[in-house]
C-alpha positions as CSV (number, residue, x, y, z in Angstrom):
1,X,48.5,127.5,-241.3
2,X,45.3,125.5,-241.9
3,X,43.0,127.4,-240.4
4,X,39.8,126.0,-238.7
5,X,38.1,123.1,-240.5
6,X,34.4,122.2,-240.3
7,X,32.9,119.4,-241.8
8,X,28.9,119.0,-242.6
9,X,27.6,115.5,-243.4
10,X,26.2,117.1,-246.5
11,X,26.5,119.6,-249.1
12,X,22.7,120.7,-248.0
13,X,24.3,121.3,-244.0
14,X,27.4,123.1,-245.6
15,X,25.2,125.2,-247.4
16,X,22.8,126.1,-244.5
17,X,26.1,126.9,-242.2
18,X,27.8,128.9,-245.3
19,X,24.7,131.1,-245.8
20,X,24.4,131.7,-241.8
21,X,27.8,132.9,-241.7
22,X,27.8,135.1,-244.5
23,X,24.5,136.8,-243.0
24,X,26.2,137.1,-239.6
25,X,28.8,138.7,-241.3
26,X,26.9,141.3,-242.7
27,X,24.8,141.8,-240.1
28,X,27.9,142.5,-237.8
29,X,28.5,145.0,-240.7
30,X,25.7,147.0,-240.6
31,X,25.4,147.0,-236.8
32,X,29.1,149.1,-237.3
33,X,27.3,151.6,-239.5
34,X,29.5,150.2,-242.2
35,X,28.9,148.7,-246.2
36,X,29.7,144.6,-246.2
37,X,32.1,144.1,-249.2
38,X,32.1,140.4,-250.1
39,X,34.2,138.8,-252.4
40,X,32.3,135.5,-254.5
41,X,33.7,132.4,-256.1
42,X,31.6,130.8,-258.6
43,X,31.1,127.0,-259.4
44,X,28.9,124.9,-256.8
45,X,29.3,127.8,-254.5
46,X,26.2,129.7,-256.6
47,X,23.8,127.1,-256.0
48,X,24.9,126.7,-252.5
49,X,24.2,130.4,-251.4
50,X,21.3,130.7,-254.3
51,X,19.5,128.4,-251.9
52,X,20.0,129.3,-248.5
53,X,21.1,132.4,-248.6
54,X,17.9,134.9,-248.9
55,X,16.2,133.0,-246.1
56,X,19.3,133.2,-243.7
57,X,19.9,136.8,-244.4
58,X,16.3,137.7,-243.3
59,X,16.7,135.9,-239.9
60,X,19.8,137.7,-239.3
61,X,18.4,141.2,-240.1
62,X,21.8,141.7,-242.2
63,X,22.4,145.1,-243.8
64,X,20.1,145.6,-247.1
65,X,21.3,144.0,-250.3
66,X,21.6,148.1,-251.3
67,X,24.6,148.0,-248.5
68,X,26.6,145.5,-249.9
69,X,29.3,145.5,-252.2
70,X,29.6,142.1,-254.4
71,X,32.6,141.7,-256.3
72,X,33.7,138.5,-257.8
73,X,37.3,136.4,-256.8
74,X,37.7,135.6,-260.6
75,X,35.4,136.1,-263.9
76,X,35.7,135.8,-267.3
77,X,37.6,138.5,-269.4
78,X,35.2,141.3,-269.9
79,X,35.7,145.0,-270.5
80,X,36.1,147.5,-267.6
81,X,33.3,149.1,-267.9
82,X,31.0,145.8,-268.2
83,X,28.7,146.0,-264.6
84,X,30.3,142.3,-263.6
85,X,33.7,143.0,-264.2
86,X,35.6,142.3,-261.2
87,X,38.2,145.1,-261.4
88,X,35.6,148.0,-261.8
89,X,34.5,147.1,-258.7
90,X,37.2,148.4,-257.1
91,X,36.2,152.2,-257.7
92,X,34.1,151.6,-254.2
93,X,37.3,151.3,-252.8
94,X,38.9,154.9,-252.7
95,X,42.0,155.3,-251.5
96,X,43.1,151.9,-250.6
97,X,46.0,150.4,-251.7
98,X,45.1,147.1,-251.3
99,X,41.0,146.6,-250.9
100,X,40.5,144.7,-247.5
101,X,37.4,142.2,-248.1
102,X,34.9,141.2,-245.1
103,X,34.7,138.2,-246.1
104,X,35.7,136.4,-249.2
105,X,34.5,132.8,-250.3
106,X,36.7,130.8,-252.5
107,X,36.4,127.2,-254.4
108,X,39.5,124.9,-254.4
109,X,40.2,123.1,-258.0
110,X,41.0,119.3,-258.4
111,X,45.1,120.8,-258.7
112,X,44.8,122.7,-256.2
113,X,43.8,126.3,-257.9
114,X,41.8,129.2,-256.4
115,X,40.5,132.1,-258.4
116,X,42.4,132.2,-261.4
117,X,45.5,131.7,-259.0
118,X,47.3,128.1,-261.1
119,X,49.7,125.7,-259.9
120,X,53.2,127.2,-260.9
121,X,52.0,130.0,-262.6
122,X,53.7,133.6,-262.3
123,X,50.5,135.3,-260.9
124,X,51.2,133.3,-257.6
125,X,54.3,135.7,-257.5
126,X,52.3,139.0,-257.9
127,X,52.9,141.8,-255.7
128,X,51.6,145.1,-257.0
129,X,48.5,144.1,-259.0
130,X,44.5,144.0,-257.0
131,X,43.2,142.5,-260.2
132,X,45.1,140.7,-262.9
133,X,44.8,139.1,-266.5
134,X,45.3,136.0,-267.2
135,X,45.3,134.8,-270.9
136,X,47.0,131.7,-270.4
137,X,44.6,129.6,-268.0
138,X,45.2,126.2,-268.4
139,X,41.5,125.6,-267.6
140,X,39.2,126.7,-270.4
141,X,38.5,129.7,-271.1
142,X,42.5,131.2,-271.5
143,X,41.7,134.8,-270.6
144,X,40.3,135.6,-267.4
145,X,41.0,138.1,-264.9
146,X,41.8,137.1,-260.8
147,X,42.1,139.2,-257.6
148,X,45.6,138.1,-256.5
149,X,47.3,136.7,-253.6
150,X,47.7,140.5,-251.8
151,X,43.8,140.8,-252.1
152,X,42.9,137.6,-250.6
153,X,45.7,137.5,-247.4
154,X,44.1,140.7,-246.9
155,X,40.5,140.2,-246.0
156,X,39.0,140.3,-242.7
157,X,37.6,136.4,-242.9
158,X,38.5,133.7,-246.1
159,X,36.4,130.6,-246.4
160,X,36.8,127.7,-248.9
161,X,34.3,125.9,-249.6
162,X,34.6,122.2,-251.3
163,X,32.4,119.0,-251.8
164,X,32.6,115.8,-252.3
165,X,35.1,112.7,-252.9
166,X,36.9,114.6,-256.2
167,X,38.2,117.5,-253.8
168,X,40.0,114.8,-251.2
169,X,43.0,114.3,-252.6
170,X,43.8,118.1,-253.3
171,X,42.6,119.1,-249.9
172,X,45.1,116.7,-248.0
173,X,47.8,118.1,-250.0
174,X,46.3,121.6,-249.4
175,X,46.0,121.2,-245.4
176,X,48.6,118.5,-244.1
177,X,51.3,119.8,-246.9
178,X,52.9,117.9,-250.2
179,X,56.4,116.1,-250.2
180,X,58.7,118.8,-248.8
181,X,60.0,119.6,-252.4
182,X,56.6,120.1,-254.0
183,X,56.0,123.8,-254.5
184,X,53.0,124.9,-252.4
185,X,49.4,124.8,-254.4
186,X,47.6,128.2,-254.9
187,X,45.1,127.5,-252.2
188,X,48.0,126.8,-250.0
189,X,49.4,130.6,-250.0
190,X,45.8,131.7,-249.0
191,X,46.8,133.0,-245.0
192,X,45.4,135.8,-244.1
193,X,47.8,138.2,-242.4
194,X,45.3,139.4,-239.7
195,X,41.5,137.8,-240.4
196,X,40.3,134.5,-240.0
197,X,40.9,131.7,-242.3
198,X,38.2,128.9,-242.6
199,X,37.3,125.8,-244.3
200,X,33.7,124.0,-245.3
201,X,34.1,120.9,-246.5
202,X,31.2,118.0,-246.8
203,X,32.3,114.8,-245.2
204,X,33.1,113.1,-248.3
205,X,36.1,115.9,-249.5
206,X,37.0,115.8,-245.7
207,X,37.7,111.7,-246.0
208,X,41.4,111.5,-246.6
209,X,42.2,114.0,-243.7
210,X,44.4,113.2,-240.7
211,X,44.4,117.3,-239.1
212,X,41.8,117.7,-236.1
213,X,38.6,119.0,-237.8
214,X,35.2,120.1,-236.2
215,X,32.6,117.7,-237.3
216,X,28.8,119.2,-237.2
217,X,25.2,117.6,-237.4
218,X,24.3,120.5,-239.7
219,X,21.3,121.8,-237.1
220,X,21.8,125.2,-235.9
221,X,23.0,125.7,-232.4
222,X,22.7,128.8,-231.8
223,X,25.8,130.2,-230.9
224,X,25.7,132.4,-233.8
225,X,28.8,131.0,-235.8
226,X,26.7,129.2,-238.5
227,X,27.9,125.9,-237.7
228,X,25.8,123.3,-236.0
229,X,26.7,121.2,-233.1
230,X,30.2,121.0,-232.9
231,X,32.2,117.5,-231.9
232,X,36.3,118.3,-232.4
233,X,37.7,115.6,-233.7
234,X,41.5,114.7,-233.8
């Protein structure tokens, strides 16, 4: 499953449609008289939202920064009790077995990682865990900690996010499937069991893609999905 795919003609675009859809969903949020919980990647997703983001949540009139819980998709190893660790976040959550996400942004690695989540590693087979340790990343630094594959096909809305001709390769793999004996890559076991699944990709990561995508001018159109003028392509 796929998912929808949009494709900017520019990280700028991507960025203005990313940040419009994250207000929208906390707008949508608050208007329910509920907290928005978002889950963050990190990478070239900070600068992205760093940019965009303030200005589009204003417009939107999204619930108050007070009303929304942050947590992070994957972080460096850091105690509990440290205010950005990613597992003590989940004391907002009381009572849930599994903490369901409004939305949760994610980065896809050149071999196809997400999170902490690493090609053929035994995380990908996790079951019980929210938030697990990793002390054996094969990407600098070794210990990390990751929300886990239960986590993420549980959110209301997933979005990855890439840019530019690096990501290409990965994302064909990622979208249109590997040889039919190649294991499945970590961003690949990201489907949602009831919410949305989305991707953002600039033109130049979209380039090696045969699946229909929606290619946008990066202008606002106003139908309030954060996307620009849409033309489907197949």
């Amino acid at each position: 499953m796929a998912g929808r795919v949009s494709v900017f003609p520019s990280p700028q675009a991507l960025g203005r449609a990313l940040a419009q859809l994250v207000a929208e969903r906390a707008a949508a949020a608050a208007a329910a008289g509920g907290r928005f919980s978002v889950a963050l990647s990190g990478g070239s997703l900070v600068g992205l939202l760093s940019r965009d983001l303030p200005a589009a949540v204003s417009a939107a009139g999204a619930a108050a920064p007070a009303r929304w819980l942050v947590a992070f998709c994957d972080e460096r190893l850091v105690p509990l009790e440290h205010p950005e660790s990613t597992c003590g976040a989940y004391q907002a959550f009381p009572g849930q077995d599994v903490p369901v996400f409004d939305l949760v942004l994610l980065g896809v690695g050149p071999d196809g990682h997400t999170g902490s989540l690493f090609p053929g590693h035994r995380l990908l087979r996790e079951t019980q865990k929210i938030v697990a340790a990793i002390t054996d990343s094969p990407k600098p630094p070794p210990a990390r900690v990751t929300l886990t594959l239960p986590v993420l096909n549980a959110a209301r809305a997933v979005v990855f996010v890439a840019t530019g001709a690096g990501k290409a390769d990965v994302l064909k793999r990622v979208l249109e499937g590997g040889r039919e004996q190649d294991e499945p890559l970590p961003a690949a076991l990201v489907r949602p069991r009831s919410g949305q699944l989305r991707w953002f990709l600039d033109a130049a990561a979209a380039a090696a893609l045969t699946v229909p995508v929606e290619k946008h001018d990066g202008d606002g159109d106003g139908d309030g999905d954060g996307d620009g003028d849409v033309r489907p392509v197949a």
